[in-house]
C-alpha positions in Angstrom: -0.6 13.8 -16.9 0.0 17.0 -15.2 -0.9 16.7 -11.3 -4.2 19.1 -12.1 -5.9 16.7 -14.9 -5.2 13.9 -12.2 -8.4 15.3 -10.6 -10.8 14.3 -13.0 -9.9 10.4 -12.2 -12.6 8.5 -10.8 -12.5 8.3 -6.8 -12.9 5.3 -5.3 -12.4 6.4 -1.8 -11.9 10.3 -0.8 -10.4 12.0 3.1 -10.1 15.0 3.6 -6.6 15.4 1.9 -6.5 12.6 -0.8 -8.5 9.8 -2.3 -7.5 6.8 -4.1 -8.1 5.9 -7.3 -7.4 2.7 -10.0 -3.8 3.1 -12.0 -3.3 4.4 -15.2 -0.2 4.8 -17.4 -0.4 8.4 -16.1 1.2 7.0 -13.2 4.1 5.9 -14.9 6.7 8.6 -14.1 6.0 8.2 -10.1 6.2 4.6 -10.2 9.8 4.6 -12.7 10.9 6.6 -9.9 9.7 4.5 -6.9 10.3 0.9 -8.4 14.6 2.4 -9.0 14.9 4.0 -5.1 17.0 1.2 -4.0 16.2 2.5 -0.5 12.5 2.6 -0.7 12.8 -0.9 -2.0 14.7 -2.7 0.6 12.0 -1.0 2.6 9.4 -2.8 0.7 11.4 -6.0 1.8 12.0 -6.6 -1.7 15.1 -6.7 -3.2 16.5 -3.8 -5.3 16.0 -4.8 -8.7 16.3 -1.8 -11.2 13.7 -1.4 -13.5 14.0 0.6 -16.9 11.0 2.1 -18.1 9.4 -0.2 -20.8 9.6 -2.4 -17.9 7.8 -0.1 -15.4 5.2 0.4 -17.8 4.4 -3.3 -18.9 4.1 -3.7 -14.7 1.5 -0.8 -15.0 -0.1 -2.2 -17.6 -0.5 -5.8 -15.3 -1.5 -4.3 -12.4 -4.6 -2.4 -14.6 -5.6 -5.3 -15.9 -5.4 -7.6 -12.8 -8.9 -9.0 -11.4 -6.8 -10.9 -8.4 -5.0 -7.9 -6.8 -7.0 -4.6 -5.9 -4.4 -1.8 -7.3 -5.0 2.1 -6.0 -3.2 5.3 -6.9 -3.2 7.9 -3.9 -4.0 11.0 -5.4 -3.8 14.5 -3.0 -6.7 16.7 -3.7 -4.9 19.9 -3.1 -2.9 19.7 -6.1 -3.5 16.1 -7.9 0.0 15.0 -7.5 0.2 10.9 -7.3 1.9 10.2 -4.0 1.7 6.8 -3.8 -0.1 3.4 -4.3 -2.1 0.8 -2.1 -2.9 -2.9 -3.1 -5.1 -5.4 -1.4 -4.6 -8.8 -2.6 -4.7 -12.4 -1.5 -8.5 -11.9 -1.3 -9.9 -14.6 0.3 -13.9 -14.4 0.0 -14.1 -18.2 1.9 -12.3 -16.9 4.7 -13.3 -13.4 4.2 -9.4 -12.3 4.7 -7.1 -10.4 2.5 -3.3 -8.7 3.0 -2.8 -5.1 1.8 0.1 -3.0 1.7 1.1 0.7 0.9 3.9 2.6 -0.7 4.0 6.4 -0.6 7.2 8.5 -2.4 9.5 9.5 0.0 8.9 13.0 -0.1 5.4 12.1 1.5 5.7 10.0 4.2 5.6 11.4 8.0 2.5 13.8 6.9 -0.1 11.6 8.1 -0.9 10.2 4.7 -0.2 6.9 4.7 -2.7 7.2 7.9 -5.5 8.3 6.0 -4.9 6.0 3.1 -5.2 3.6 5.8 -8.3 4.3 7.2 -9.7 4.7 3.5 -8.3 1.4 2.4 -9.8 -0.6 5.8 -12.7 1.4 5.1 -13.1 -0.7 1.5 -11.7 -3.5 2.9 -14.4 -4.1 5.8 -17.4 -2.3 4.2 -17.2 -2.9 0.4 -15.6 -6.3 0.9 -16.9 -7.6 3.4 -13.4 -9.0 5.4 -13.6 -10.1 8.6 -10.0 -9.6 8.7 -6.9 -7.9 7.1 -3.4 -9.0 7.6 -0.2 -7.0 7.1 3.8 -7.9 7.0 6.7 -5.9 7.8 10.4 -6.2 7.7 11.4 -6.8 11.0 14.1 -4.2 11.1 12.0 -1.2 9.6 10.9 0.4 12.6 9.2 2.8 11.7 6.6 0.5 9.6 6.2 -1.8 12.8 5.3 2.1 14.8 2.9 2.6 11.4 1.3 -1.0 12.5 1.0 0.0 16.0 -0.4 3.2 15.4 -3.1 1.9 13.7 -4.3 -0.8 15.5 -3.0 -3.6 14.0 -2.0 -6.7 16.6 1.9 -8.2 15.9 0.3 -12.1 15.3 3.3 -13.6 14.5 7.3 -13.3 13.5 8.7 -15.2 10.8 12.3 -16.0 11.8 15.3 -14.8 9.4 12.2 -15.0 6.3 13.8 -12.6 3.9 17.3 -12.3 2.7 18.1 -8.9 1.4 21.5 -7.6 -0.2 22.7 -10.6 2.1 20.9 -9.7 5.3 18.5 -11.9 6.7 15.2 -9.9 8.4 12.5 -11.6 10.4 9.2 -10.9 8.5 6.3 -9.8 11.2 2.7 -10.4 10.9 0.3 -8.1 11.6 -3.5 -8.3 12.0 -6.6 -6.0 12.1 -9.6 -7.8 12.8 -13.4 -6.2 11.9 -14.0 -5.8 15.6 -10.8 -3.7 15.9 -11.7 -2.0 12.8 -15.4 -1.3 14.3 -13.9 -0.1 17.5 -11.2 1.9 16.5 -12.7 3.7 13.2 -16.3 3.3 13.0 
């Protein structure tokens, strides 16, 4: 779908500069390309696991259908390119808790968008849900996602020694929380 007919999707959640929106197979192209950037991957603390197309697209097709994990495109207004995708998932409505995490191409990140995704996805999170809490994980060794943690409030709650083994690397796995208090004092 060219970037333009991308506008007409239904938005969840809008900023001033993006807005997020459930997946469709009009995604697929971003997301061939994202799931087979070995280095975005081992970011992702995944492992790099190259993914042909069909394969991409039966993912896709999952995550559309999926009542147990929240799935968002990240759509920019300005143009109605797809930039990236959110999920919230372990959703928790006894505990009221739930994880999330965010991907954004390459080519977008250090604009301030995975920022406002952020405060659009807590938004959902603490108002529409009803969390009292969000918890987040990042590879120990990826810097700048422990800065991205900081910078948005999130408390380091924990480190999970040598948790992940990567192309033969172990990293530490760190635990992150955002509580609704923080989220009421810091966004609201």
């Amino acid at each position: 779908m060219p970037g333009s007919a991308n506008l007409s999707r239904p938005r969840i959640l809008e900023s001033e500069r993006l807005f997020i929106t459930p997946p469709t197979l009009d995604d697929l192209e971003t997301n061939f390309r994202w799931d087979n950037d070995h280095q975005l991957s081992l970011l992702d603390g995944g492992r790099f696991q190259p993914r042909t197309r069909d394969e991409v697209r039966e993912k896709l097709v999952k995550k559309m259908a999926s009542t147990s994990f929240l799935h968002f495109s990240i759509i920019l207004k300005s143009s109605g390119k797809h930039i990236g995708n959110a999920v919230v998932f372990e959703i928790s409505d006894h505990d009221r808790r739930c994880r999330w995490g965010i991907r954004l191409g390459p080519e977008y990140n250090r604009q301030g968008y995975g920022s406002e995704t952020a405060r659009l996805i807590f938004h959902y999170v603490f108002e529409n849900l009803n969390m009292r809490r969000l918890v987040s994980g990042a590879n120990g060794r990826n810097t700048v996602s422990m800065q991205f943690h900081d910078s948005l409030g999130f408390v380091l709650e924990g480190r999970l020694r040598d948790h992940r083994l990567i192309e033969g690397e172990t990293f530490d796995e760190l635990v992150y929380g955002l509580m609704r208090e923080d989220y009421e004092r810091l966004y609201k």
